[in-house]
C-alpha positions in Angstrom: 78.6 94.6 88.6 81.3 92.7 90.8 83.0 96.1 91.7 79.4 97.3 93.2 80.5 97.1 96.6 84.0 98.9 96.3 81.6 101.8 94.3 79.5 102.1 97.3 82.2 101.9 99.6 84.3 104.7 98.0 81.2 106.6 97.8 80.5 106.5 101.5 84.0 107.1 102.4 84.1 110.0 100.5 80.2 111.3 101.5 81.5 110.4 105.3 85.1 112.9 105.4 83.1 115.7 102.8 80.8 116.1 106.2 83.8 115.8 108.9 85.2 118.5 106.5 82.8 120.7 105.4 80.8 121.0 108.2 81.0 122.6 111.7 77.8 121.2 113.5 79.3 118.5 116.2 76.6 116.4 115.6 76.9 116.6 111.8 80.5 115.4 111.9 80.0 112.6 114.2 76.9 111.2 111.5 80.4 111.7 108.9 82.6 110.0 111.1 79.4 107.2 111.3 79.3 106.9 107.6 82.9 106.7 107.1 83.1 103.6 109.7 80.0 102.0 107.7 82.1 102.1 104.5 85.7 100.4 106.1 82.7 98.0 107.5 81.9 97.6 104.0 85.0 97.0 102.8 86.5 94.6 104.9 83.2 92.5 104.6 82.5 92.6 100.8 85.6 90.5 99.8 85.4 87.8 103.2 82.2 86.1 101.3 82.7 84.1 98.6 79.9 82.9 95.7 79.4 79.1 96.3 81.0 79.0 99.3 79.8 77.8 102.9 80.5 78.2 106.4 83.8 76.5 107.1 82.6 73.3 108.7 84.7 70.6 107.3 82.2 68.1 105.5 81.7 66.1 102.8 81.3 67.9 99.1 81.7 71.1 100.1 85.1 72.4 98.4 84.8 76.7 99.1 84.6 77.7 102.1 84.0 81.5 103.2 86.5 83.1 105.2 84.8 84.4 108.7 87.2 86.3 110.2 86.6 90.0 108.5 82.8 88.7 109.7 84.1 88.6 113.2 86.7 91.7 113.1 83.8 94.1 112.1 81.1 92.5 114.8 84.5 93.7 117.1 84.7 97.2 115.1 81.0 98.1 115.5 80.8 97.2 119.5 84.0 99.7 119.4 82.1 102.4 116.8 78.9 102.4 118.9 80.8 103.0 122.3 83.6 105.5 120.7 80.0 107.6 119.4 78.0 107.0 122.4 81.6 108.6 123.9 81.4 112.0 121.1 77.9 112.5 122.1 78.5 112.8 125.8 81.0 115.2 124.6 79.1 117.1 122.6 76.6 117.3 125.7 79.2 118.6 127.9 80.5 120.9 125.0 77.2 122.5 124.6 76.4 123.0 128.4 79.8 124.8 128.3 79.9 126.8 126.0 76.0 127.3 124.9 76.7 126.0 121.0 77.6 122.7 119.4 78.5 124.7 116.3 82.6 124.9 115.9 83.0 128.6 114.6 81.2 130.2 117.8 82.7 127.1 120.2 86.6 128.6 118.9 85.2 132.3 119.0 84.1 132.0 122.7 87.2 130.2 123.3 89.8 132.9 122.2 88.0 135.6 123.4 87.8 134.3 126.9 
């Protein structure tokens, strides 16, 4: 049971690129690329807390301390993730008042035809 959280993490990581992959809906693939940021959230968080351990304020008795800094680098990465997808949505806005699709087959067929 101490590997659960690298299970679920390889499991969204691989659920996350199968949809960037396999599917051709813009908003489909940005809900992949979503999932595939959860699971590197995941993963650098799962090993930064430690069983027994506290918050590193130095004090008497306490001998483990947890590490906060991947705590800290994924606050950073999820203020990034929500503006980079905040970003793909305008552009999928803009795609489909272009084109008049937000499906990737008919956006490269209008674009090679015109």
């Amino acid at each position: 049971m101490g590997h659960f959280a690298y299970i679920v993490t390889i499991f969204l990581m691989v659920a996350g690129l199968f949809i960037v992959i396999a599917r051709g809906n813009l908003i489909k693939k940005l809900i992949g690329l979503g999932i595939f940021q959860t699971s590197v959230y995941l993963l650098y968080v799962a090993p930064g807390k430690l069983l027994g351990g506290t918050a590193p304020i130095l004090a008497a008795g306490y001998t483990v301390y947890s590490n906060p800094l991947p705590h800290v680098l994924i606050l950073t990465a999820i203020v990034v993730g929500v503006a980079t997808l905040a970003l793909g949505l305008a552009l999928v806005v803009r795609i489909r008042e272009a084109y008049g699709s937000i499906e990737e087959d008919e956006i490269l067929g209008k674009e090679g035809g015109a």
